[in-house]
TIGU-976786 format. One record per residue (C-alpha): x, y, z; residue number from 1; residue in three letters. Coordinates in nm, 2 decimals. Layout:
// TIGU-976786
SITE     east    north       up   num   residuo
SITE        X        Y        Z   NUM       ala
...
This chain:
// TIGU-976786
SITE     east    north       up   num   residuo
SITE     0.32     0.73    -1.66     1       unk
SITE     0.38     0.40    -1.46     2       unk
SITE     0.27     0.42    -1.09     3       unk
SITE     0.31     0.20    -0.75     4       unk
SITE     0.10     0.25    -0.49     5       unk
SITE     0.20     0.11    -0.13     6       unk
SITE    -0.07     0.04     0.14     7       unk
SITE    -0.02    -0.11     0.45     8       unk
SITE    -0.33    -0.30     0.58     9       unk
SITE    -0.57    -0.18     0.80    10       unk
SITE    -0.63    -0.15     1.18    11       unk
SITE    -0.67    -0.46     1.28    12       unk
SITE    -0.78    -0.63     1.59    13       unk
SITE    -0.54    -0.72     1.86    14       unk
SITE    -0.34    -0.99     1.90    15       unk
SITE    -0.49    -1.20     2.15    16       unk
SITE    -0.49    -1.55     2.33    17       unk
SITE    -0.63    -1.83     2.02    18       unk
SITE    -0.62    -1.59     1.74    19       unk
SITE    -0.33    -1.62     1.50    20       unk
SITE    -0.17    -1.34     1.35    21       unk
SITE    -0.24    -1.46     0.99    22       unk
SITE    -0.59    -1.48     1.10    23       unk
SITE    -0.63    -1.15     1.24    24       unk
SITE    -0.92    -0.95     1.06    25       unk
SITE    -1.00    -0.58     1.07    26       unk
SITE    -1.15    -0.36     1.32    27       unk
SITE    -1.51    -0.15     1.19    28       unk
SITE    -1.23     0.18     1.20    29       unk
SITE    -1.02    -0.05     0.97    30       unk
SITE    -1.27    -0.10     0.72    31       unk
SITE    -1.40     0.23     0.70    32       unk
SITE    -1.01     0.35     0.67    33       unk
SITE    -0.96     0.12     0.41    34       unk
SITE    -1.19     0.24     0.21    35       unk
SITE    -1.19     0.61     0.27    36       unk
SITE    -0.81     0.55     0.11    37       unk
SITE    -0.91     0.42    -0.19    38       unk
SITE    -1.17     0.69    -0.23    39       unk
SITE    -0.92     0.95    -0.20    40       unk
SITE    -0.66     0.72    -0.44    41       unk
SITE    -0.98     0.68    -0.70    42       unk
SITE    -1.06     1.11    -0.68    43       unk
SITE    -0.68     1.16    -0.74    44       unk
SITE    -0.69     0.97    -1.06    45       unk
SITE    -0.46     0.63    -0.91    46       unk
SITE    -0.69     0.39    -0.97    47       unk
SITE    -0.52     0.04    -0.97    48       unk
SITE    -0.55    -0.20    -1.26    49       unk
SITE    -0.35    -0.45    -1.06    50       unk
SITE    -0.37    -0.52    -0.66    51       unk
SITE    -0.09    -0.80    -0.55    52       unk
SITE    -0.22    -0.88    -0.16    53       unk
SITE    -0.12    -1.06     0.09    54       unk
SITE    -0.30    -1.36     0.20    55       unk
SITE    -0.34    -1.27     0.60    56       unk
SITE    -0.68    -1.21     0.63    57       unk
SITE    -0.64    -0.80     0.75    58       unk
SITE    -0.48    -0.77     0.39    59       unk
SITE    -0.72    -0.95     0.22    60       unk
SITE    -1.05    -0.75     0.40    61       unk
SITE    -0.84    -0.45     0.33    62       unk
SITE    -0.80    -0.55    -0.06    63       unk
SITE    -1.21    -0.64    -0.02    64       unk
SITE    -1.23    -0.26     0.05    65       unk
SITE    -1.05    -0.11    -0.21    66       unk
SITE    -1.22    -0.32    -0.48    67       unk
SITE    -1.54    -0.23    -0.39    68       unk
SITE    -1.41     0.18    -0.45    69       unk
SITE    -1.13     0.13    -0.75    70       unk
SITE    -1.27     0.03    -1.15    71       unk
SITE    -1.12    -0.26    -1.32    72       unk
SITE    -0.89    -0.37    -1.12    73       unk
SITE    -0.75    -0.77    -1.02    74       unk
SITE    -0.63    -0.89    -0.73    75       unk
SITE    -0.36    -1.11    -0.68    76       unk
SITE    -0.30    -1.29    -0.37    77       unk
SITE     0.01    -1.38    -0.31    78       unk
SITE     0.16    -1.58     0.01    79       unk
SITE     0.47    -1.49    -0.03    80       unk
SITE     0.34    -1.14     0.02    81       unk
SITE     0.28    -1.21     0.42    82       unk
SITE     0.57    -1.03     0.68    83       unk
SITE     0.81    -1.02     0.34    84       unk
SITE     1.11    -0.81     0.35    85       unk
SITE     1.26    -0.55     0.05    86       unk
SITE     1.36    -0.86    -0.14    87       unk
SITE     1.09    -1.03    -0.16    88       unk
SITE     0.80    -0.69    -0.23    89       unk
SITE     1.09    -0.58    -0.55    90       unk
SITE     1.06    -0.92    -0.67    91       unk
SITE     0.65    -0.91    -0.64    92       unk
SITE     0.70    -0.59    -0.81    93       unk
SITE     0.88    -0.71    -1.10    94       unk
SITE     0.73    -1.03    -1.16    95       unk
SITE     0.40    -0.84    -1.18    96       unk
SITE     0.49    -0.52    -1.38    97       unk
SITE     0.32    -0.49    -1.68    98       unk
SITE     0.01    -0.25    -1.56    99       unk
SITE     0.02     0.07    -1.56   100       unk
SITE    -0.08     0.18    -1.20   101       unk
SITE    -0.01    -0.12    -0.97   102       unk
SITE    -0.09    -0.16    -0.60   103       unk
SITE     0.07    -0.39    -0.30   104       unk
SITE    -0.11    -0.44     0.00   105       unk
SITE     0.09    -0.58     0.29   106       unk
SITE     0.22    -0.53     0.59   107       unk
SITE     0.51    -0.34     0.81   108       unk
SITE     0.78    -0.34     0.87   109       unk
SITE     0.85    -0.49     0.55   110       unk
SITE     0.59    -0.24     0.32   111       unk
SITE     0.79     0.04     0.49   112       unk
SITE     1.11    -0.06     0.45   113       unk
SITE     1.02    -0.06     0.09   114       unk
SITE     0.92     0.22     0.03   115       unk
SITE     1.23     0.43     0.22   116       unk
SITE     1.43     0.19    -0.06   117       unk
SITE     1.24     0.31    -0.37   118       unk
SITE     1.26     0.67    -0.16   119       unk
SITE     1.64     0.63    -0.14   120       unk
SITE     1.71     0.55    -0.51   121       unk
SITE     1.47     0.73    -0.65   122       unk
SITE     1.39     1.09    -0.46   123       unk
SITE     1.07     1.25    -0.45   124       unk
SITE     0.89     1.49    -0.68   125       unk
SITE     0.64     1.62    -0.34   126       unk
SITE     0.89     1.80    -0.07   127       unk
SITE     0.69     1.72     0.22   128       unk
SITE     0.64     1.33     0.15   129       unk
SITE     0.98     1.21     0.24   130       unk
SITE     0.93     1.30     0.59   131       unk
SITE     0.60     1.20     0.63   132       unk
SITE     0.71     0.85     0.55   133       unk
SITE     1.04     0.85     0.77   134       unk
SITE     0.80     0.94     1.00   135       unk
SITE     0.63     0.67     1.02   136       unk
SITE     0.37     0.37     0.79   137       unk
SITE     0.09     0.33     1.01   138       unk
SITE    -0.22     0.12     0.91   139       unk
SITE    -0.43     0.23     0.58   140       unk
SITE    -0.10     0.45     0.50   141       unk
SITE    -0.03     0.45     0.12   142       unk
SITE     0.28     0.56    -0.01   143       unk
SITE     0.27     0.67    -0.41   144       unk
SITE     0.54     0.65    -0.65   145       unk
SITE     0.57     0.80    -1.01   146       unk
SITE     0.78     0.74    -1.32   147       unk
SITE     0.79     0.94    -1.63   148       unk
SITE     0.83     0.60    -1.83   149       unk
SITE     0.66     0.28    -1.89   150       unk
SITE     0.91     0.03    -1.91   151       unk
SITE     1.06    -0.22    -1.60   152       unk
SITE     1.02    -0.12    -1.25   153       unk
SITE     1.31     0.01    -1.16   154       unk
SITE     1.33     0.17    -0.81   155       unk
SITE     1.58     0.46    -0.95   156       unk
SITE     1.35     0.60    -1.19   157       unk
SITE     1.04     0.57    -0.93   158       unk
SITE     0.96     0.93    -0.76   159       unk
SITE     0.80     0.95    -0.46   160       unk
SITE     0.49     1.16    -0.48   161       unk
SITE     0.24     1.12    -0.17   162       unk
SITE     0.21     0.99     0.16   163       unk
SITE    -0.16     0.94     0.22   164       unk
SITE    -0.29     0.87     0.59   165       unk
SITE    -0.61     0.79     0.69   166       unk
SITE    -0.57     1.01     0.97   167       unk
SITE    -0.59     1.29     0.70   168       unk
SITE    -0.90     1.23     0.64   169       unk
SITE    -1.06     1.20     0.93   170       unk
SITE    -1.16     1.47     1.18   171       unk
SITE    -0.99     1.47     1.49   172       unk
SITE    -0.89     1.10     1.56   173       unk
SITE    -0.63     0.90     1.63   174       unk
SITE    -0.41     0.61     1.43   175       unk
């Protein structure tokens, strides 16, 4: 079964006077976050042999999480990944295809606009999950998408499955 697993960074620090947006890193919420999400990914059985990344620093620390959870896994960093739009995450995608459970970790409103795409052509398998993610993609959100067959990403035959939050598993916060 071929898999793609969407996750938007996590929180990161604000924006402020002499701190770039590229260079923003994550708050001690994000990291935590981050890697409460890939526990949860891991104990469902979507472990990623492939992580494509941004290279804006809250990506990468979010990535840094993740790997320390998932098995066997590489990381890709990717520039191109940074504030890119449908277009440019479907081309990622395909360029970097061959695994069987892959994972992008970038940023809205790009990541979300994906995913709605993949949604659109494709369905969902989970009836609740297509409203959690019109809801909205905050920070640490992953988005999961299955297809029955191994062959090309194509975003028709991809199902959406799950909408994870990391507000879901935490007890009584906020995003």
């Amino acid at each position: 079964m071929k898999r793609l697993i969407l996750m938007r960074h996590a929180k990161t620090e604000p924006w402020a006077e002499g701190i770039d947006d590229f260079g923003r890193a994550l708050t001690p919420q994000g990291h935590d976050d981050a890697r409460r999400m890939a526990e949860e990914l891991v104990a469902l059985g979507w472990s990623p042999e492939l992580i494509l990344v941004s290279s804006a620093r809250r990506a990468r620390e979010t990535c840094a999480e993740v790997a320390a959870v998932v098995t066997g896994e590489k990381v890709r960093p990717m520039e191109s990944l940074y504030l890119t739009g449908v277009r440019g995450l479907t081309d990622a995608v395909r360029q970097n295809d061959g695994p069987e459970t892959l994972m992008v970790i970038g940023h809205n409103p790009g990541l979300h606009d994906f995913a709605l795409a993949i949604l659109k052509d494709g369905g969902a398998a989970d009836g609740e999950a297509p409203g959690r993610l019109h809801e909205k993609f905050p920070t640490s959100c992953a988005a999961v998408f299955e297809a029955d067959a191994n062959g090309p990403f194509v975003p028709a035959h991809m199902k959406l499955v799950r909408v994870m939050r990391a507000k879901d598993f935490r007890s009584g916060e906020e995003d």
